[in-house]
N, C-alpha and C positions, 0 to 999 in steps of 0.2 A: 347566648345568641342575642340576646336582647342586648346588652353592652354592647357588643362587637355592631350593631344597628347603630346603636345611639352616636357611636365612632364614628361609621358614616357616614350617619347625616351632617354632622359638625363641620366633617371635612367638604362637605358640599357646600353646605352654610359657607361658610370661608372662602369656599372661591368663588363664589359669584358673587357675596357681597365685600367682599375684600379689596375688590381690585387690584392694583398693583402691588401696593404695600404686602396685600393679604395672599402672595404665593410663598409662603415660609412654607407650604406644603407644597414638595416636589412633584411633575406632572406622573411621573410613575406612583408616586401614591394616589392621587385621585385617580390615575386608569386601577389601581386594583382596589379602591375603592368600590367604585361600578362594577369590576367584574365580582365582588362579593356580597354584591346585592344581590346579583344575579344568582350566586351560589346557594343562595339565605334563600330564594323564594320568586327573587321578582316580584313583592310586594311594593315597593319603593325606586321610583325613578327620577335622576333629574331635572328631567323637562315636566313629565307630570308633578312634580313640587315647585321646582323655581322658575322653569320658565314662563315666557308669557305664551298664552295657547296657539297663538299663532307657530311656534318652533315645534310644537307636536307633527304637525303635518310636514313639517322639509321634507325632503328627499333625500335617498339614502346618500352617504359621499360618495364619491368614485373611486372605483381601485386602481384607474388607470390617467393618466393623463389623456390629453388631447391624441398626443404622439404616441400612445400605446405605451408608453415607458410604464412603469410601476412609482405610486409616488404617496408619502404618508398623508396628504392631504391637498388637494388641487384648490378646493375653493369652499368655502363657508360660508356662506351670504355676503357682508362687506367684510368678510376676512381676511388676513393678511398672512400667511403660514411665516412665521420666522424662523423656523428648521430649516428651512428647505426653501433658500430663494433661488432665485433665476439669475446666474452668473450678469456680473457688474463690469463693463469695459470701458467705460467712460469717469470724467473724473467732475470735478464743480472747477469750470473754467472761468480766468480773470483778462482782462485785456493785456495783451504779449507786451503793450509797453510797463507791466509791473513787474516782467521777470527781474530776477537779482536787484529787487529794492526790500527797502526793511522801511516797515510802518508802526504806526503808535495808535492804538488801539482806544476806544475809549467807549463802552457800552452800559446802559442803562437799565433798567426794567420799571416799566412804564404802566404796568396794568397785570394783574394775575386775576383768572377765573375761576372755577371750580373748587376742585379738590386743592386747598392750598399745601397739605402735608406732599399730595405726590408731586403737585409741582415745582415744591420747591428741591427734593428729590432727586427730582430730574436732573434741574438745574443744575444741584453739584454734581452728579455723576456725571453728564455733557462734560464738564470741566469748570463749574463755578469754584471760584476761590473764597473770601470773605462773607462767612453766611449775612452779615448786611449787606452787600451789597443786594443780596435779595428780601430779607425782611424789610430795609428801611429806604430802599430804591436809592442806596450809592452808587455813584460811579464807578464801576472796574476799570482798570490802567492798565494794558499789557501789551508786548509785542508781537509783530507777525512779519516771515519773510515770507517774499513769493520766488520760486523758480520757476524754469520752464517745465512746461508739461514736455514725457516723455514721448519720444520719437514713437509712435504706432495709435498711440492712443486713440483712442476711436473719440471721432470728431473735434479731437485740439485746435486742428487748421478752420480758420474761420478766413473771409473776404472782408476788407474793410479798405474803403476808396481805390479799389483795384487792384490791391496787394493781397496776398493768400499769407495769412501770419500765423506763427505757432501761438497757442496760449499759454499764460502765466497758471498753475495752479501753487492753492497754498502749502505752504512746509507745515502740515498739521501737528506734528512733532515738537515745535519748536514753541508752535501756539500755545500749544497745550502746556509744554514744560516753562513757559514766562507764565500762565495763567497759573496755573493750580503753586508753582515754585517748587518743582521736582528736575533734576538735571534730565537732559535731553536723552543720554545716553541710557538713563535707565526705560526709557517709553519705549514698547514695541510697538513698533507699524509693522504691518503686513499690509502689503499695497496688492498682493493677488488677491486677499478676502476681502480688501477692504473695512478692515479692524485695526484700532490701537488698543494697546491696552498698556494700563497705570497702573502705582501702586502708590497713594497718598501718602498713608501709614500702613505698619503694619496693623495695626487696633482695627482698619478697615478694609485690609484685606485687598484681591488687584480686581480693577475694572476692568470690562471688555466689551469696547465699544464696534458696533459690525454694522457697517450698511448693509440692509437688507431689499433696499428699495431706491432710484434717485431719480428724479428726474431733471433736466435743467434747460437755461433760456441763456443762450451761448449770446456774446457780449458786442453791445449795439449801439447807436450814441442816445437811444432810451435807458440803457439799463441792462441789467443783467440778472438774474437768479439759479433757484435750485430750490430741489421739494426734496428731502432724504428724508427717508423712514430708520433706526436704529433700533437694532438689537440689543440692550443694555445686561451684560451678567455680571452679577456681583452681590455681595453677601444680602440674605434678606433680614439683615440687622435685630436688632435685639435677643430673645431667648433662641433664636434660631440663627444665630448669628454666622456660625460655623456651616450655614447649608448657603448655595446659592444658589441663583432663582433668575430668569425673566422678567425685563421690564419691555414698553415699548415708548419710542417718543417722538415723534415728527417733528424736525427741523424745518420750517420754512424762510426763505431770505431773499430779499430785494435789494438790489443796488442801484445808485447814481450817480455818477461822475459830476465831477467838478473841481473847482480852488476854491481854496479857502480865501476872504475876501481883505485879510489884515494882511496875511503872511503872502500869498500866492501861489502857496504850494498845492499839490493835487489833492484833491480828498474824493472819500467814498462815504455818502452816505446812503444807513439802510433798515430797512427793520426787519427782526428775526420774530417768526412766531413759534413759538413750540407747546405740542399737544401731547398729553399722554393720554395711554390706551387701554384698556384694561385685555390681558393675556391670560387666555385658557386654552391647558394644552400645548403651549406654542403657536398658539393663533392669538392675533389681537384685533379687536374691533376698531377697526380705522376709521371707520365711521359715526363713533361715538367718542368722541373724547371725553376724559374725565377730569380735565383740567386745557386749560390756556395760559398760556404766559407769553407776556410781548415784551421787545426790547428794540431800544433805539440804539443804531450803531454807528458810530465816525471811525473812518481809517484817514492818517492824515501822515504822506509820508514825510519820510525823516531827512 
């Protein structure tokens, strides 16, 4: 008994000070975890160990949604359930005059916070390419087309000087297979879940990238953006290499119109911020990040 304790607690240990890296322990082993404390005695609890006292007192979760539906988790203080999001029908809109153009891409990383192992992490699951480009702040080089958003799409059509226009969204597909340098055809998109997913190498096994959350600021002669939250699975690398695991990571992004002032061709300038989360359970704390990383970006078409 005493073993089978000391297991336990380790496992606890681990996930709360683990963070992202430290889910090589899947969320069904921490749930039977807990229930085998409870089995031992109920001597030993999470929240009377690691939490801080104030989480002693929450209130219990709910079993039910708003709607009466049944749901594994509605809300956690600033939590974010990534099991279990709320269906996504809208897409990250560009001005309709970019549909069927191809642009040249050219981003930086300008400042990282925190945790530099999760964020740099992050950064290559997103789809970084050349691990300097984020250790030593080089420039990435790669392409991007835009087409037009599909016919339904919730709020494509925007007004601009009188006219009601479709919007451009991007061929994430395409981005992603010039970034990372994987042919197009091998990347699955799923455009109902709003996930792609990759396979770098096989030594690393496939990513799967899933918007779980978006919001966005449809396109204006200010500017434009989008807030996406990401579902990230994929191996939790080293001796646990062969398990996979939850991350979470907030994509944030600002745009500007303009030309470039040698050539006079259009350009978009912008900056990306991304935050990672720490995930327990399938919840992630959105309102703690454990890392920052910012990036200056130019699209300049072609």
């Amino acid at each position: 008994t005493e073993n089978r304790m000391m297991i336990i607690v380790s496992l606890l240990i681990c996930s709360y000070y683990g963070g992202v890296d430290a889910l090589s322990v899947s969320s069904r082993a921490r749930r039977d975890a807990l229930q085998n404390i409870s089995a031992i005695g109920g001597v030993f609890t999470s929240t009377s160990i690691f939490l801080p006292q104030a989480s002693q007192a929450a209130n219990p979760l709910p079993l039910q949604s708003s709607s009466g539906a049944p749901v594994r988790i509605e809300e956690l203080g600033s939590g974010l359930d990534l099991l279990s999001p709320k269906p996504i029908t809208s897409e990250v809109y560009y001005a309709s005059s970019m549909t069927d153009t191809k642009w040249k891409v050219q981003r930086v990383v300008t400042s990282v916070e925190g945790n530099l192992e999760q964020s740099a992490l992050a950064w290559k699951l997103l789809g970084g390419s050349d691990e300097k480009a984020f250790t030593s702040k080089l420039t990435e080089v790669y392409e991007a087309d835009f087409i037009a958003a599909p016919e339904g799409t919730k709020d494509a059509a925007y007004t601009f000087e009188g006219k009601t226009l479709q919007s451009a969204i991007l061929d994430r597909s395409l981005e992603l297979s010039s970034r990372i340098g994987v042919d197009k055809g091998s990347i699955q998109l799923d455009t109902q879940n709003n996930s792609i997913e990759y396979t770098r190498n096989n030594n690393e096994g496939p990513v799967n990238l899933t918007v779980v959350s978006r919001k966005i600021e449809p396109p204006t002669e200010s500017g434009f953006g989008s807030d996406e939250v990401y579902r990230i699975l994929s191996s939790a690398g080293g001796i646990f290499a062969g398990t996979n695991v939850f991350r979470c990571a907030r994509v944030r992004r600002r745009f500007r119109r303009g030309f470039d002032e040698s050539t006079g061709k259009r350009i978009l300038d912008g900056i990306e911020i991304v935050t990672t989360h720490r995930v327990m359970d399938g919840v992630a704390g959105i309102e703690m990040p454990t890392s920052t990383c910012k990036t200056r970006l130019r699209y300049t078409q072609l």
